[in-house]
N, C-alpha and C positions, 0 to 999 in steps of 0.2 A: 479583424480576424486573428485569431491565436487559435493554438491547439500545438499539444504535445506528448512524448507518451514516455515510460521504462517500463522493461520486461525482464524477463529470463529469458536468452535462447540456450545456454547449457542444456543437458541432461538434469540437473540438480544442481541445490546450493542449499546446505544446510546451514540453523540458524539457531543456537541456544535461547531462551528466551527466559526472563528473570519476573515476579512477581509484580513490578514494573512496567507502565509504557516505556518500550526502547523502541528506535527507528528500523527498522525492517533494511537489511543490507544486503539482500538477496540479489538482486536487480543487478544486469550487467549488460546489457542494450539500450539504444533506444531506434526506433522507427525513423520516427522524424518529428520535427518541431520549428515554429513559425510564431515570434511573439511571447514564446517561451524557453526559459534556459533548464538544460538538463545539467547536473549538475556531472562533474568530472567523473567523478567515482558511479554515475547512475543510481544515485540514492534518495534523490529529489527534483525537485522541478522548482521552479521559478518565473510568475507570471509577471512579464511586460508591462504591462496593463489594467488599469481596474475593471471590472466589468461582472456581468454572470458568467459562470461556467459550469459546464456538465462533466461531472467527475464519474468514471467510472473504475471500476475496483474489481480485481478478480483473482482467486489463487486455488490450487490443488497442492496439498499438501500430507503428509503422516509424520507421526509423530513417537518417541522411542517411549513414550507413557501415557496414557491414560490420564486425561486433563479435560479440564475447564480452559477456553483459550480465547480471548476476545485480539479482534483486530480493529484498528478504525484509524480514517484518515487525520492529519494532525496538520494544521494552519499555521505556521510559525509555533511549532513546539507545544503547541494546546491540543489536547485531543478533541477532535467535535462529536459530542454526545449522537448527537440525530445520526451520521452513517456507521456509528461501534456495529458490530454483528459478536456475537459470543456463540463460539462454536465447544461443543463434547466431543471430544475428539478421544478413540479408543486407539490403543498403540499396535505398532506392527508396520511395517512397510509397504502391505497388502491393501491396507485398512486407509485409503483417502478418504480425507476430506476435502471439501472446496466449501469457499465462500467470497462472497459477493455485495457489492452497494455499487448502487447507483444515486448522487444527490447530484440538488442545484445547489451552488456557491454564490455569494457575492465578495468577490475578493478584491482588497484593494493590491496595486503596484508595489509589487516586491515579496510580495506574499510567498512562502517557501511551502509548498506540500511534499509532506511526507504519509508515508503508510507504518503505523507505529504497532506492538501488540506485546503483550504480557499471558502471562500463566497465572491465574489463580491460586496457583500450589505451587510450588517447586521450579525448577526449571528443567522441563523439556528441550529435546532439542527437534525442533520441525526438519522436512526434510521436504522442499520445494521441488513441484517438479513442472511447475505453470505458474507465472505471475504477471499482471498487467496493471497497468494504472494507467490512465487516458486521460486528458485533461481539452476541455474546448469552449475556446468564449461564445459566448451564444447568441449576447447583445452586440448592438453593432453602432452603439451609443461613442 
């Protein structure tokens, strides 16, 4: 049994973002966790454990430009193609977005996820106003 989580409980946290996958540093809680490590800073996780896990992913966010924006979970510093989402995001403070995945993993022990994202163009800066990332072993191997 593992499972763990980081969020936001701020009002906000904003986050410039570069042409680049960078690590999403938004995150400043966590819930609870069992089997996995949250990292000091709340900007990662760390599984125990090898096993399956059900990751889940979620944010609302605006943005101060008009962008192309992809987010996706990142395995020890690799982005994983299968959970990317690429959001159009129009600017304005009014104007959220959210986006979302859900995947299964096979991770082995020691495995660091992170939630990474870039701009297409320029660098925006996002403005968080919801963030989760859930993490939970499934198998019981």
């Amino acid at each position: 049994r593992a499972y763990g989580d980081i969020k936001l409980v701020a009002a906000t946290a904003a986050q410039t973002l570069s042409t680049s996958f960078a690590k999403l540093t938004v995150f400043d809680s966590s819930t609870a966790a069992y089997g996995v490590t949250v990292a000091g800073d709340y900007d990662s996780l760390t599984v125990d454990q090898a096993g399956v896990y059900e990751i889940h992913f979620h944010c609302n966010f605006s943005s101060d430009e008009s962008k192309t924006i992809s987010i996706a979970l990142s395995i020890g510093g690799t982005e994983d193609e299968d959970s990317q989402t690429v959001q159009v995001v129009t600017s304005g403070a009014t104007n959220i977005t959210s986006a979302a995945f859900s995947v299964l993993k096979s991770l082995a022990a020691s495995d660091v996820i992170t939630i990474e994202a870039k701009s297409h163009a320029s660098a925006p800066e996002l403005t968080f106003n919801n963030i989760d990332l859930v993490i939970k072993k499934i198998d019981e191997v």
